[in-house]
N, C-alpha and C positions, 0 to 999 in steps of 0.2 A: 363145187363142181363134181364134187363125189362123193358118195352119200356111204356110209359107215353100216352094215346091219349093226341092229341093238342088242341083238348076242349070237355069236358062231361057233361051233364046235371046230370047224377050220376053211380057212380058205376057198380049198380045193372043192369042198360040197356047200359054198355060199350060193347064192341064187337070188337075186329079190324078188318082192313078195309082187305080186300084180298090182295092188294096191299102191303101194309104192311108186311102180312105173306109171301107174295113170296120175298121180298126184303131181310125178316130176311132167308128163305131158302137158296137164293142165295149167300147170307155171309156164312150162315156155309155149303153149299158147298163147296165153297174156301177152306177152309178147310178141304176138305173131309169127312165130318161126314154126317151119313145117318139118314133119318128122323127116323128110330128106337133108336137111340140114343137121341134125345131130343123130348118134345113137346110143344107145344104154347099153354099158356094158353090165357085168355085176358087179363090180366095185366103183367104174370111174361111168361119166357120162363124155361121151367126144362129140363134138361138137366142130362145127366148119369158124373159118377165120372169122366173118360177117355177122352171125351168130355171138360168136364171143365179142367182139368188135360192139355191139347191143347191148351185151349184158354189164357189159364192161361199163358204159355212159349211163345205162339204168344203175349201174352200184353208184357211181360220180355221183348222177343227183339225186340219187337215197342217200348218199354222205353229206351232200350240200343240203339238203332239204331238213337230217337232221340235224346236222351243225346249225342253219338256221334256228329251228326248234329252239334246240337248246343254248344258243342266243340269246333268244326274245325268252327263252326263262327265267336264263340268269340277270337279263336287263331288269324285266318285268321282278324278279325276288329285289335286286339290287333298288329298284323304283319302290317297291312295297317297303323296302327296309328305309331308305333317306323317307317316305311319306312318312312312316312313322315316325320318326325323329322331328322332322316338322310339326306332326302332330304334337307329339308329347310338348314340342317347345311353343307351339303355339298355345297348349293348352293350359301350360308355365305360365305367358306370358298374361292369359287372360286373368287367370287368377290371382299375378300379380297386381293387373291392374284393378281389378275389381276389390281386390283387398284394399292397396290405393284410394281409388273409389269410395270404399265402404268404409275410410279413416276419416276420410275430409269432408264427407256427411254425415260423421257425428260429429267431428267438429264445428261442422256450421249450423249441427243441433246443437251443440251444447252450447255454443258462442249464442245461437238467436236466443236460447231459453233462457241463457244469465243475462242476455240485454233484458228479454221481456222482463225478468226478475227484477233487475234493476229500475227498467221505468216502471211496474207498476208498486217497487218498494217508496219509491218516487213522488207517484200518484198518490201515494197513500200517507206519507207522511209530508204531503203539503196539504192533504183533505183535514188530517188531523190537526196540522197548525192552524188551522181555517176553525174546525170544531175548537178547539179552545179557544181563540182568540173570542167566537162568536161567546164562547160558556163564560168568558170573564167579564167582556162586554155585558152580559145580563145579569150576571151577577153584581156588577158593580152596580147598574143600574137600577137592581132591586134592592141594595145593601142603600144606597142613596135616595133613594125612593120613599124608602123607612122613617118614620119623625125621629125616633131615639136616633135613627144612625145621622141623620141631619143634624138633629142638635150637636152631637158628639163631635162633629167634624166641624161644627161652625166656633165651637169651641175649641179647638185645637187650631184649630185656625188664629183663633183671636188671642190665647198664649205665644205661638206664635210669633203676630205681629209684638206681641208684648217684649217678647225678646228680644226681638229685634229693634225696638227703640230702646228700650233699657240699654244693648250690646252697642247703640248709635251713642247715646247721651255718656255713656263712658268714656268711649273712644272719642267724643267732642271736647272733654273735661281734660282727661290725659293733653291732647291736643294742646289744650289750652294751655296746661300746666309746663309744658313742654315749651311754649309761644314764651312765655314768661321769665324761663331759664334763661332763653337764648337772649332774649332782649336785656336781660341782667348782664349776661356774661360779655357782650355786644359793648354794653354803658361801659362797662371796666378795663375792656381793653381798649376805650377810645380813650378812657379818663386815663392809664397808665401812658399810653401814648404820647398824649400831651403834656403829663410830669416829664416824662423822658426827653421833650423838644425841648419843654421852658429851661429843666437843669442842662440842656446841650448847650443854648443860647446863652445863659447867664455864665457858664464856663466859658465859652467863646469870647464873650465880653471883658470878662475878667484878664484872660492873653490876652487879646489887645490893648489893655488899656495897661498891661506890667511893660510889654512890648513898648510901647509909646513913651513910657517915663524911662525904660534903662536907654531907649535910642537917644533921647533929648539929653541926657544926663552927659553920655558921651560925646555928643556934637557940644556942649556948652563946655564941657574939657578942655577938648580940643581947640575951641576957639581961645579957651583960655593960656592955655600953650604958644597958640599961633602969638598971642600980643603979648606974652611973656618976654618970649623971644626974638 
């Protein structure tokens, strides 16, 4: 409401400048207020109730207007700073996942490439049991094919069979030899057998027959006794 010179030698000879007073008229034009409503002194500006009453609700809402401002600043910094953090974790998160990502796609390269390994290790070593099988087959069939190698094999063949009845005609002999034991050993324990019954009988025979003369001898005693007396 009152405006300061920027430098005085003193009080008493202050004055302000014209410039001055037109720049303060010009403000409270802005406002519509007529110069019968206020006047400029040299230090203070006076001013009527209605007049300040105005200036008074234009400072309110240049105070409301900039507290707003700087509201929507500090929201707007506070919103710039949580996006950032959003950001950064969002951008965490990607690269976790992509690392993620980028494990269990070499893994299911390195898994399909040891399958393919394995079935074409597979492939290839049943091609090859196939190739030999087929190399032995021909070659058998040209080692057979051959006179000498025929002869040679019809001859081992026929040693062979030679063995093997020679190895029959042994084992039929043994056999035999064997057959002949038993039937010896067979004969002698039926011939011991029957020494054993006949000497059991003839002792048997013998008791009875001592049995039968000491019994008689006693009963003909006795009888003798009985007619003695």
């Amino acid at each position: 409401r009152c405006q300061r010179p920027a430098s005085s030698s003193s009080s008493s000879s202050f004055s302000p400048s014209n410039a001055t007073v037109e720049h303060v008229r010009e403000l409270l034009a802005v406002w519509g207020a007529s110069e019968a409503s206020y006047s400029i002194g040299r230090t203070k500006i006076f001013m009527r109730a209605e007049l300040a009453e105005l200036l008074e609700r234009e400072r309110v809402k240049a105070i409301a207007a900039s507290s707003s401002i700087l509201m929507r600043a500090g929201k707007a910094a506070c919103a710039r700073r949580e996006l950032g953090k959003k950001r950064r974790s969002a951008l965490l998160l990607q690269a976790c996942a992509r690392m993620s990502i980028a494990s269990h796609v070499r893994a299911l390269r390195m898994s399909s490439s040891s399958l393919q390994a394995a079935v074409r290790a597979s492939t290839a070593r049943e091609q090859l049991d196939k190739t030999k099988d087929a190399v032995a087959s021909l070659t058998r069939f040209l080692l057979c094919s051959s006179p000498s190698v025929r002869e040679r094999k019809q001859r081992i063949e026929d040693e062979q069979r030679e063995e093997e009845a020679l190895r029959v005609k042994q084992i039929s002999a043994s056999d035999q030899v064997d057959e002949k034991e038993v039937r010896e050993k067979v004969d002698r324990e039926e011939e011991g057998k029957i020494g054993k019954k006949g000497e059991r009988e003839e002792n048997g025979g013998k008791e009875k027959k001592v049995e039968r003369e000491e019994n008689g001898g006693k009963e003909k005693k006795v009888e003798r006794e009985e007619n003695g007396g």
